[in-house]
N, CA, C and O atoms as a CHARMM CRD file, in Angstrom:
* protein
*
  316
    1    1 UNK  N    124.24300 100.05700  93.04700 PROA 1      0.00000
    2    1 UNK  CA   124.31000 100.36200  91.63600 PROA 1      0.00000
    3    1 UNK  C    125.74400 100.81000  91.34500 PROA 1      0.00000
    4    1 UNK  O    126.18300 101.64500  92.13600 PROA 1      0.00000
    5    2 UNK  N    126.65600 100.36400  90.23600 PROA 2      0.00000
    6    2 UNK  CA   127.65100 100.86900  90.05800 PROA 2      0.00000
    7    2 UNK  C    127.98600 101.78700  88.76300 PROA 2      0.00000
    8    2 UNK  O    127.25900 101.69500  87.77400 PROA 2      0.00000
    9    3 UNK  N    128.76100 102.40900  88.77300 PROA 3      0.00000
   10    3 UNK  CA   128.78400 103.73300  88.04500 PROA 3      0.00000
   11    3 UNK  C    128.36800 103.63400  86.44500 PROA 3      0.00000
   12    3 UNK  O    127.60900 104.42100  85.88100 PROA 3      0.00000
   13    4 UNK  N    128.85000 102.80600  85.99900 PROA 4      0.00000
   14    4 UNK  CA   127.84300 102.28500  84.89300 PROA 4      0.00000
   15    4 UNK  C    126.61000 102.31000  84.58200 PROA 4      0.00000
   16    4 UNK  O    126.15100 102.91400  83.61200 PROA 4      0.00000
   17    5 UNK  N    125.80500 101.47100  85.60900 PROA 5      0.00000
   18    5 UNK  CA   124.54000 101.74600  85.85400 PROA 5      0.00000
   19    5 UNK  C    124.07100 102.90600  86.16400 PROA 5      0.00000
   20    5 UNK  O    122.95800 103.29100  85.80500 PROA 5      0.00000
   21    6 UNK  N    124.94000 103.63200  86.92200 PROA 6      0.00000
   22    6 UNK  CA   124.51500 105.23100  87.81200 PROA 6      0.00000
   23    6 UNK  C    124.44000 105.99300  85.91400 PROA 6      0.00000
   24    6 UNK  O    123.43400 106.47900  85.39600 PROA 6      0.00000
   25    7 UNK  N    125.78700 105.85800  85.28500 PROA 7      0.00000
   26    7 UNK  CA   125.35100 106.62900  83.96000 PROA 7      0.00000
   27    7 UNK  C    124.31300 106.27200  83.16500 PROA 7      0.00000
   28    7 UNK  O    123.93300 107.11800  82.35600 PROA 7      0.00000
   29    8 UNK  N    123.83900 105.36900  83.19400 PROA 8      0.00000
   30    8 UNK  CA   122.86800 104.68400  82.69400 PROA 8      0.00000
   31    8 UNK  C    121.78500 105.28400  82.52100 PROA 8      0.00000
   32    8 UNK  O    121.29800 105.99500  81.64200 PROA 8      0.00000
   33    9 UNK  N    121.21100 104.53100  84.36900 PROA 9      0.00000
   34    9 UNK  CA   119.92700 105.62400  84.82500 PROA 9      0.00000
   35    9 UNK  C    119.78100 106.68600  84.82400 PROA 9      0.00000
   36    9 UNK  O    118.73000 107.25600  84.53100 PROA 9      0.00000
   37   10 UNK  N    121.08000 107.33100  85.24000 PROA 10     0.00000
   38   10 UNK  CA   121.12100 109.05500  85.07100 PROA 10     0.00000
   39   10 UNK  C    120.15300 109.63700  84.03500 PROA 10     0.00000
   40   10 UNK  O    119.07600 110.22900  83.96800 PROA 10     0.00000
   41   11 UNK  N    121.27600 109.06900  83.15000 PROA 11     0.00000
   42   11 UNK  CA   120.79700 110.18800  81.49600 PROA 11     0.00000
   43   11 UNK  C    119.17300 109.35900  81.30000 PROA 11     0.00000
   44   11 UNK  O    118.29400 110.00300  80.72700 PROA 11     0.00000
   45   12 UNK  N    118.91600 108.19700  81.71000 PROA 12     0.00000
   46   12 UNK  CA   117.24200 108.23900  81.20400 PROA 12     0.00000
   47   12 UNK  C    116.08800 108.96200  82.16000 PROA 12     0.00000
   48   12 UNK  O    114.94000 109.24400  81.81700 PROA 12     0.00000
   49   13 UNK  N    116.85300 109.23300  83.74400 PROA 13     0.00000
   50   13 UNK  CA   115.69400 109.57900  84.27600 PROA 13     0.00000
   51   13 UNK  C    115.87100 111.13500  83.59800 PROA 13     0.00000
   52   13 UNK  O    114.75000 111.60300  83.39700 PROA 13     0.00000
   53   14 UNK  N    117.06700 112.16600  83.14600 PROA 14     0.00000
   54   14 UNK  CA   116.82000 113.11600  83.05600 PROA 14     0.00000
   55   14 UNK  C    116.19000 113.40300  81.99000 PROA 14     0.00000
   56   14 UNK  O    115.73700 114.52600  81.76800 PROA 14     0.00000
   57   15 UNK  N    116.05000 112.03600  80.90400 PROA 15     0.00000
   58   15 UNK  CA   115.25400 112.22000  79.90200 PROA 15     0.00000
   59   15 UNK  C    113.76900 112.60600  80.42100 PROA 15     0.00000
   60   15 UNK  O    113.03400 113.59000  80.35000 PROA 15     0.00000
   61   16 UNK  N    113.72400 111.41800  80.93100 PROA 16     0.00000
   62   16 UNK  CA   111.78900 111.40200  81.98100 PROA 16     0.00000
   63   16 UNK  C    111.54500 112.36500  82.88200 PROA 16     0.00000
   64   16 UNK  O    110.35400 112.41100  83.19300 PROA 16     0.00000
   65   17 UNK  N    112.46600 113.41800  83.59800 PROA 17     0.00000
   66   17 UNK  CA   111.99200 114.06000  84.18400 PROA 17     0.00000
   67   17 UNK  C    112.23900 115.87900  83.67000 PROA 17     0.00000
   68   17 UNK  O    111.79100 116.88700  84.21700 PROA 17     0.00000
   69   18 UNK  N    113.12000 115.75400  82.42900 PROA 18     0.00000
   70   18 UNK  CA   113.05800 116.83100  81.84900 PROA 18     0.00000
   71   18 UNK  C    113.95300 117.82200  82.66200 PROA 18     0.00000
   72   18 UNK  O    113.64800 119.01500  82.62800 PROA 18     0.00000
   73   19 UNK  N    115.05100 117.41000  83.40200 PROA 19     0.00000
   74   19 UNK  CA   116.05100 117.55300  84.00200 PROA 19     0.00000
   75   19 UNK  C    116.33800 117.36500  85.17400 PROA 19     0.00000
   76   19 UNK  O    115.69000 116.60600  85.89500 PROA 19     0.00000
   77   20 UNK  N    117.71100 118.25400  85.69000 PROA 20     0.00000
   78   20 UNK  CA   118.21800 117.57700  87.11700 PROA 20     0.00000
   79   20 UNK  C    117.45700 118.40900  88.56900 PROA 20     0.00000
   80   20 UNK  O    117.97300 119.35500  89.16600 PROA 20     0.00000
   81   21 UNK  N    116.30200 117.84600  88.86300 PROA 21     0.00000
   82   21 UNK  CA   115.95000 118.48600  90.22900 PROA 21     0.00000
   83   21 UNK  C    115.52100 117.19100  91.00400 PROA 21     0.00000
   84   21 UNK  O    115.60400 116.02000  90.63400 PROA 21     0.00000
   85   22 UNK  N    114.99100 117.76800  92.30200 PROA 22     0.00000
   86   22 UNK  CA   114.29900 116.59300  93.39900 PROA 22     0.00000
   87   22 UNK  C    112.94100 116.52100  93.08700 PROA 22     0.00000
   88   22 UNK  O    112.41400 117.62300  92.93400 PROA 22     0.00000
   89   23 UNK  N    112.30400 115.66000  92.96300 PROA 23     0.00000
   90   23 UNK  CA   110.82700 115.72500  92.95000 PROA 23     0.00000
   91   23 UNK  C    110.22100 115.92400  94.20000 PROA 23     0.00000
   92   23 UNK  O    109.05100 116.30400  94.15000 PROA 23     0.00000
   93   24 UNK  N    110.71900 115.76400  95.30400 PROA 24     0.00000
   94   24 UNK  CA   110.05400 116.29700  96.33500 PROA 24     0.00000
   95   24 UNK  C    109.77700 117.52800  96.59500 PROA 24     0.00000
   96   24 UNK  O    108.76800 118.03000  97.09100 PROA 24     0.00000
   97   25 UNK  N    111.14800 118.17200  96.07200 PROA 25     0.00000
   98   25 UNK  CA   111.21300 119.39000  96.97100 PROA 25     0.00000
   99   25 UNK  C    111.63500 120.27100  95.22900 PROA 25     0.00000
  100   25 UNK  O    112.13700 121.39300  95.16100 PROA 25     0.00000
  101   26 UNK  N    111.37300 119.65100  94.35900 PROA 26     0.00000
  102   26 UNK  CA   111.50000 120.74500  93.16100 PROA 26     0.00000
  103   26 UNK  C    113.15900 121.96100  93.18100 PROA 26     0.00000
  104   26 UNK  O    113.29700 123.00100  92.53700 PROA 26     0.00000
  105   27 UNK  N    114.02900 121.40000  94.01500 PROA 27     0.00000
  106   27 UNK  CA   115.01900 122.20800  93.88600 PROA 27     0.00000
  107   27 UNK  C    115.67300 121.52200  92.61400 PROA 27     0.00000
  108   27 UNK  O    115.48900 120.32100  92.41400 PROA 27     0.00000
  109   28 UNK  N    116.59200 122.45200  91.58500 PROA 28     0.00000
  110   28 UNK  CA   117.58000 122.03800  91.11000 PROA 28     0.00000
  111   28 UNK  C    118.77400 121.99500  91.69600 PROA 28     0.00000
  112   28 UNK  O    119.06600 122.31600  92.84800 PROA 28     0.00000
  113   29 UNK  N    119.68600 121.43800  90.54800 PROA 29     0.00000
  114   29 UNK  CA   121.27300 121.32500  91.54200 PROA 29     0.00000
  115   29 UNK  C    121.53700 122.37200  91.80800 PROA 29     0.00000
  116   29 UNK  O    121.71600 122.47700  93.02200 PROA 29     0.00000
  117   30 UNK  N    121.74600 123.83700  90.94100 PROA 30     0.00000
  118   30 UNK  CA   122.08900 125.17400  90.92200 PROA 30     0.00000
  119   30 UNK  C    121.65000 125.03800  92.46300 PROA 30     0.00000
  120   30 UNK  O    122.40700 124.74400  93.38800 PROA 30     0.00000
  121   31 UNK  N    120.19000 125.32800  92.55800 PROA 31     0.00000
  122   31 UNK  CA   119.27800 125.62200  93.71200 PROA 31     0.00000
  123   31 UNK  C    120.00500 124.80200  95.25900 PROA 31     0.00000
  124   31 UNK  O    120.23500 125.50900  96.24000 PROA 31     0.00000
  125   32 UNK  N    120.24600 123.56400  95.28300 PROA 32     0.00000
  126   32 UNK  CA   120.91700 123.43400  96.02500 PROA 32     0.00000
  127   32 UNK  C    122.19300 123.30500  96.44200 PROA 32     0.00000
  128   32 UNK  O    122.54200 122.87800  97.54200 PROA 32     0.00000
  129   33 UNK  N    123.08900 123.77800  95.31100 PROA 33     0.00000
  130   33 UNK  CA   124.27200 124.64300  96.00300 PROA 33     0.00000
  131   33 UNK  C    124.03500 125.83000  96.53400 PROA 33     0.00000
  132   33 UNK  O    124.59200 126.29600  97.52800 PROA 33     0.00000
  133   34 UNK  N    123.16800 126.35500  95.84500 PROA 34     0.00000
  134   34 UNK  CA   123.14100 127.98300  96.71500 PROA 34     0.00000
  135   34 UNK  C    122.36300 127.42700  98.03800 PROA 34     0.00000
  136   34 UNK  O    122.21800 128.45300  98.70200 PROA 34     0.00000
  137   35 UNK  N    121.92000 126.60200  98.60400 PROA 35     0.00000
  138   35 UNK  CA   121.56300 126.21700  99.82600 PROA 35     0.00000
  139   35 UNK  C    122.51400 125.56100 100.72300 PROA 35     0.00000
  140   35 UNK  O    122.51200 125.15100 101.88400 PROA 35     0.00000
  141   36 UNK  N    123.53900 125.63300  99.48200 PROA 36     0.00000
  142   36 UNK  CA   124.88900 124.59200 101.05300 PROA 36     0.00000
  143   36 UNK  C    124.49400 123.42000 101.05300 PROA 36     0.00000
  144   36 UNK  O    124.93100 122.78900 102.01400 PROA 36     0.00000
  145   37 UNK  N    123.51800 122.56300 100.03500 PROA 37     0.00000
  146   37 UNK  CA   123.52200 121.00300 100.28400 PROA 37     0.00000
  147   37 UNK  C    124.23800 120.94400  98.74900 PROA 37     0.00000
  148   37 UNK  O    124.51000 121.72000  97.83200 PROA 37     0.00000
  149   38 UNK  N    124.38500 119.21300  99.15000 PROA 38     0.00000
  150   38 UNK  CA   125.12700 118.52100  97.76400 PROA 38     0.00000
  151   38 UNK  C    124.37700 118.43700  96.40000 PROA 38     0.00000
  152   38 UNK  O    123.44100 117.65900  96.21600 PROA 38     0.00000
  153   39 UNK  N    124.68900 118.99300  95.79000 PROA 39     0.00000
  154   39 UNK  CA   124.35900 119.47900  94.22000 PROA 39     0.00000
  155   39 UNK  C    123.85900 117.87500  93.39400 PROA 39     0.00000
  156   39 UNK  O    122.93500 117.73300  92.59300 PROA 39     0.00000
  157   40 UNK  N    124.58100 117.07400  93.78700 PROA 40     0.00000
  158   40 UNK  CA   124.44700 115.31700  93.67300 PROA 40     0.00000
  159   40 UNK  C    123.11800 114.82600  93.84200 PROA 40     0.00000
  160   40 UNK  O    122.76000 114.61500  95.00100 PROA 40     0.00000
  161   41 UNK  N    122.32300 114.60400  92.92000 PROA 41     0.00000
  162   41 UNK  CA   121.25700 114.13500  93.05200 PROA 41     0.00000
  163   41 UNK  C    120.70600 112.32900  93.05000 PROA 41     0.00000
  164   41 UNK  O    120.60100 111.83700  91.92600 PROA 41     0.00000
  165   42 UNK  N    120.45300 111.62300  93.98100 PROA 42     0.00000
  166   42 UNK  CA   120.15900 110.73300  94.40400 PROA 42     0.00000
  167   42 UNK  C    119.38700 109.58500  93.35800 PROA 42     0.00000
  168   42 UNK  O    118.65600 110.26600  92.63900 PROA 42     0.00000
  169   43 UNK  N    119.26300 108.31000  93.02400 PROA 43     0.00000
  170   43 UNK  CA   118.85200 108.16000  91.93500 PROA 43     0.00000
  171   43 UNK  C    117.98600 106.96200  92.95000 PROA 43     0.00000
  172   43 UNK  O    118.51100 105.99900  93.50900 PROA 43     0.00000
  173   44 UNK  N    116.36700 107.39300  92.99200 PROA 44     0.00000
  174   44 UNK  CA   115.73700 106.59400  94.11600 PROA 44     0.00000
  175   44 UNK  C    114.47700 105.56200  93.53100 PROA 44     0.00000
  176   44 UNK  O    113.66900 106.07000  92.75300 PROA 44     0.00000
  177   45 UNK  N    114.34100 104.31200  93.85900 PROA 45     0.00000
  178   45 UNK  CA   113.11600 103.54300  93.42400 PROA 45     0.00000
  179   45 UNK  C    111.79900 103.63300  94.26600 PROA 45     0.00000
  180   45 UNK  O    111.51000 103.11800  95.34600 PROA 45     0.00000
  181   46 UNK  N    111.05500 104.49600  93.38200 PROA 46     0.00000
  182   46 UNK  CA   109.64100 105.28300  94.27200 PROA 46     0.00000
  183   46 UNK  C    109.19300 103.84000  95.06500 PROA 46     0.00000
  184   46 UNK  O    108.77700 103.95100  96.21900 PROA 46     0.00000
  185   47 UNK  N    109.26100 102.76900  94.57500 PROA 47     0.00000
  186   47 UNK  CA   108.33100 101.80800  95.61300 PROA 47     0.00000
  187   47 UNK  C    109.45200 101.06000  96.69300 PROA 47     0.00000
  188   47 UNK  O    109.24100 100.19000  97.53700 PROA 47     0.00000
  189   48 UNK  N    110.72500 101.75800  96.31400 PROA 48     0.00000
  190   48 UNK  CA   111.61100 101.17200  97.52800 PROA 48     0.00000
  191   48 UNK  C    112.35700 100.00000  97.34300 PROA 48     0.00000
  192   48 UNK  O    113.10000  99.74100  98.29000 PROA 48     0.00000
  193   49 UNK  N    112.37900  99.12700  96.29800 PROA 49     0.00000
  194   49 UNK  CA   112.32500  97.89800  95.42900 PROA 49     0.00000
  195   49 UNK  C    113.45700  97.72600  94.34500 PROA 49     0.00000
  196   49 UNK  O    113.41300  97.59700  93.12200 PROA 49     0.00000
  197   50 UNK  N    114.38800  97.76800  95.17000 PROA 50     0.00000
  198   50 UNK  CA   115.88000  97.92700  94.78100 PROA 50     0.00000
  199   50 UNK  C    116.13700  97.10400  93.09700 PROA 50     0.00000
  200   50 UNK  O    116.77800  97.62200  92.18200 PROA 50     0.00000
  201   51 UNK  N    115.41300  95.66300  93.03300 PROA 51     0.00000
  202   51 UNK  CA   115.21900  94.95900  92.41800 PROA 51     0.00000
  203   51 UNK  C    114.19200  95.54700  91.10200 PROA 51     0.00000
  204   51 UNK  O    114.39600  95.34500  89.90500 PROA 51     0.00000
  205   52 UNK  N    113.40900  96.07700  91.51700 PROA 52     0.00000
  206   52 UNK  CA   112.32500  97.08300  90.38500 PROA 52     0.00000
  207   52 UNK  C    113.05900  97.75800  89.69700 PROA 52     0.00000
  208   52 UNK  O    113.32200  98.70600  90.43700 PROA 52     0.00000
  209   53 UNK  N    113.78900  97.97500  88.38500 PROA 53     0.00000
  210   53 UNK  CA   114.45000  98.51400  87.71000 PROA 53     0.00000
  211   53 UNK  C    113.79800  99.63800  86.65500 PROA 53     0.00000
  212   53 UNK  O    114.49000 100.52600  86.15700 PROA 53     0.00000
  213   54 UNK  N    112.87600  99.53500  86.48000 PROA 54     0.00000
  214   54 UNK  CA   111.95100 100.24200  85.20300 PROA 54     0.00000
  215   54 UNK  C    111.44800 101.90300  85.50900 PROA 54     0.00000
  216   54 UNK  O    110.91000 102.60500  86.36500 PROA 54     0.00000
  217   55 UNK  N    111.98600 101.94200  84.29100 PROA 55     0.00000
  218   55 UNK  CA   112.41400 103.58100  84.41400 PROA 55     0.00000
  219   55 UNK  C    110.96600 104.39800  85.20900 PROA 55     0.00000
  220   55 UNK  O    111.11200 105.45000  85.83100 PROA 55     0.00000
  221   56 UNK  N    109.93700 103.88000  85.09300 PROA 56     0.00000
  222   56 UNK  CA   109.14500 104.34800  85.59600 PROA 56     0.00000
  223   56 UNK  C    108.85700 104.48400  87.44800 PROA 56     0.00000
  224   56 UNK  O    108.15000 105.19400  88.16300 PROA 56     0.00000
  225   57 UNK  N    109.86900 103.34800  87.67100 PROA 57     0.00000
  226   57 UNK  CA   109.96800 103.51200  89.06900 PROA 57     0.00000
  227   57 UNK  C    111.29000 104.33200  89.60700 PROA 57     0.00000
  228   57 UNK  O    111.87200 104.17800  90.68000 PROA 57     0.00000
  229   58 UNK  N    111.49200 104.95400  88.88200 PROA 58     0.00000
  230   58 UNK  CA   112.69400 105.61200  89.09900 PROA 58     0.00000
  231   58 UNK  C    112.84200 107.28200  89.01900 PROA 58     0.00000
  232   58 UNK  O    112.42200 107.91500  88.05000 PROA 58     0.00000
  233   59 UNK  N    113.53900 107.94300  90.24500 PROA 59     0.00000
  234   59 UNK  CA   113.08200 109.25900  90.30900 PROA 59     0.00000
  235   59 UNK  C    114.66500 110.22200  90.76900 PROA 59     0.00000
  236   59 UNK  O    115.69900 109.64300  91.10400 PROA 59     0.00000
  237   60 UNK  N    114.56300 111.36000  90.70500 PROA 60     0.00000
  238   60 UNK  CA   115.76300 111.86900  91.33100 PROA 60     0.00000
  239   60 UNK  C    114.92700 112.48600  92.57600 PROA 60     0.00000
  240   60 UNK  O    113.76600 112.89500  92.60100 PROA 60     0.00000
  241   61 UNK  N    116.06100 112.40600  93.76200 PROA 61     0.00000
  242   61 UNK  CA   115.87500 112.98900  94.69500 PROA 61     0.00000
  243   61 UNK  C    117.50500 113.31900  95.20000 PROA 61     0.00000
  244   61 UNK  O    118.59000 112.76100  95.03700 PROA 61     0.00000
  245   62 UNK  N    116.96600 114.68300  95.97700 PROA 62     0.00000
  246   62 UNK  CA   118.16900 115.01200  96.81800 PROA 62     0.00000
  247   62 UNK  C    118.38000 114.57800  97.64900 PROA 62     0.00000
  248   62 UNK  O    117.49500 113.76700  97.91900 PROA 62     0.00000
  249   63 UNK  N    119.51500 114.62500  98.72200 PROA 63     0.00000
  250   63 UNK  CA   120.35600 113.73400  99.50300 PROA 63     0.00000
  251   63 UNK  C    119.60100 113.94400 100.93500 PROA 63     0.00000
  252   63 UNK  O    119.87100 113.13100 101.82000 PROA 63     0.00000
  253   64 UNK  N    118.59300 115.07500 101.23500 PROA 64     0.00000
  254   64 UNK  CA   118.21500 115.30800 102.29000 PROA 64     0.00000
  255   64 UNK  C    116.45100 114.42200 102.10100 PROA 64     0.00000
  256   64 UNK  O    115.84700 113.57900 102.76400 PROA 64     0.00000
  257   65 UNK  N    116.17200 115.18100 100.85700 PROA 65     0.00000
  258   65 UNK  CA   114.49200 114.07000 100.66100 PROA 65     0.00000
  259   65 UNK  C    114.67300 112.60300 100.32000 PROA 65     0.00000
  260   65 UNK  O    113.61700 111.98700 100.46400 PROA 65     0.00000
  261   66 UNK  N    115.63300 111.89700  99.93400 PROA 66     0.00000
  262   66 UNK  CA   116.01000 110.54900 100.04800 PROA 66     0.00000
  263   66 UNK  C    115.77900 110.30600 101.41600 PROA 66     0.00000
  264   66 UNK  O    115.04200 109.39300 101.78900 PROA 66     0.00000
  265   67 UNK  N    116.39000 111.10300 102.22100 PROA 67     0.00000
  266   67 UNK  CA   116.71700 110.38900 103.85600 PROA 67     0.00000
  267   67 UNK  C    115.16600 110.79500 104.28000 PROA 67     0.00000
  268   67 UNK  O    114.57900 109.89500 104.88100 PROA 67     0.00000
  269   68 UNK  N    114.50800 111.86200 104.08400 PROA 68     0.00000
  270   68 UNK  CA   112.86200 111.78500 104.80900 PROA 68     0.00000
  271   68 UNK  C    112.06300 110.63000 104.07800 PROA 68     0.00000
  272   68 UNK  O    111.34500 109.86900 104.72600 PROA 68     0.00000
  273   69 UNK  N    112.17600 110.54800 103.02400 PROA 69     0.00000
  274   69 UNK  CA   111.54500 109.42900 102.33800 PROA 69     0.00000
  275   69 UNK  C    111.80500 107.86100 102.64300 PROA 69     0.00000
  276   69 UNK  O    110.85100 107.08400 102.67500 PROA 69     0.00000
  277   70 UNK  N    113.15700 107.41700 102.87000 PROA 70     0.00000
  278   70 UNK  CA   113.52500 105.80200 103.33600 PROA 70     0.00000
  279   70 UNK  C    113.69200 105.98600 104.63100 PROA 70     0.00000
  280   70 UNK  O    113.40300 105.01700 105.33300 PROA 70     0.00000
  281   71 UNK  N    114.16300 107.16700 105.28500 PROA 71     0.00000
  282   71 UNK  CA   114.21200 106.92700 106.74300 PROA 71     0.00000
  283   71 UNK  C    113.18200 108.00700 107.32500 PROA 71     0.00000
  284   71 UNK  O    113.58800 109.15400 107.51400 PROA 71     0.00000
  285   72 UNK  N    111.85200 107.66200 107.61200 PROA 72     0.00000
  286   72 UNK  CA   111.09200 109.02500 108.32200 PROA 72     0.00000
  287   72 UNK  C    111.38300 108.60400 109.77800 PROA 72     0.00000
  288   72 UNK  O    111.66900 107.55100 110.34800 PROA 72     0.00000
  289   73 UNK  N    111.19800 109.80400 110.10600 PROA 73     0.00000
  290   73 UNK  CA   111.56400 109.94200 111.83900 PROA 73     0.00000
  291   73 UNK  C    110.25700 108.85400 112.60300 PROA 73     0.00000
  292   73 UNK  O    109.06400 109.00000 112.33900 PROA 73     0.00000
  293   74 UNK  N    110.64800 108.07500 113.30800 PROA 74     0.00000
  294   74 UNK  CA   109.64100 107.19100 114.02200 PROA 74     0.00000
  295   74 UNK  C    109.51700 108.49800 115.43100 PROA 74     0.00000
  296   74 UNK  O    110.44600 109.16400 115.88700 PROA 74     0.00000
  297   75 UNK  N    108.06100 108.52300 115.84200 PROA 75     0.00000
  298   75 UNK  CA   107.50400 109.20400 117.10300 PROA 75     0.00000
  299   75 UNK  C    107.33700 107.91800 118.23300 PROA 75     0.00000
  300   75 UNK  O    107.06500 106.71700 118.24800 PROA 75     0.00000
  301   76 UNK  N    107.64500 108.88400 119.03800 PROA 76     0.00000
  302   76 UNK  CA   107.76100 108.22100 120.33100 PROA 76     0.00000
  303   76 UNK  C    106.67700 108.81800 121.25000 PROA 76     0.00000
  304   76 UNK  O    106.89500 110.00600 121.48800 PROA 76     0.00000
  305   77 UNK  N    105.15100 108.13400 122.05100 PROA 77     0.00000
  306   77 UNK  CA   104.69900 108.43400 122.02500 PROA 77     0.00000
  307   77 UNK  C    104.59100 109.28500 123.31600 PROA 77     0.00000
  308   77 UNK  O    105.48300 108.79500 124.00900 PROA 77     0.00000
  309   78 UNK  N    104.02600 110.26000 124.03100 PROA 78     0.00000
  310   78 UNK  CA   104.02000 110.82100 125.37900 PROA 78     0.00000
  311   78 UNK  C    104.03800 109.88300 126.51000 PROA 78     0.00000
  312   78 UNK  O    103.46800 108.81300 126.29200 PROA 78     0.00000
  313   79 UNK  N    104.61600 110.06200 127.77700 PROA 79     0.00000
  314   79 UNK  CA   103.68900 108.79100 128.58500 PROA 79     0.00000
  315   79 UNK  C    102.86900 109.58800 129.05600 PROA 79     0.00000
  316   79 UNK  O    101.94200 109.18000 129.75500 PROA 79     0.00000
């Protein structure tokens, strides 16, 4: 997505979500600077579907619940 688009989506998801936090983890930006992560909130397509554009598939997440969400840890099993 390029910055255009990033302003784009921005200002409608903060319309739809009634401002800037993670939906996972309900922090705001404030909230995660005072945690020492990046205040930068992630602009993510809930079904993963890069191509799915519609505001409804579209969510903020922070930079740490982005990465549990597209990348979860694969288990390795005991032998």
């Amino acid at each position: 997505m390029n910055s255009t688009q990033r302003k784009f989506w921005y200002g409608q998801i903060l319309v739809k979500q009634g401002g800037e936090f993670c939906v996972m983890c309900c922090r705001n930006i404030n909230n995660l600077a005072l945690d020492g992560e990046s205040p930068k909130l992630c602009i993510d397509h809930r079904d993963n579907n890069n191509n799915h554009n519609g505001i409804d598939n579209m969510q903020f997440l922070c930079k740490s619940c982005n990465t549990k969400k597209n990348h979860p840890q694969t288990t390795v099993p005991f032998e």
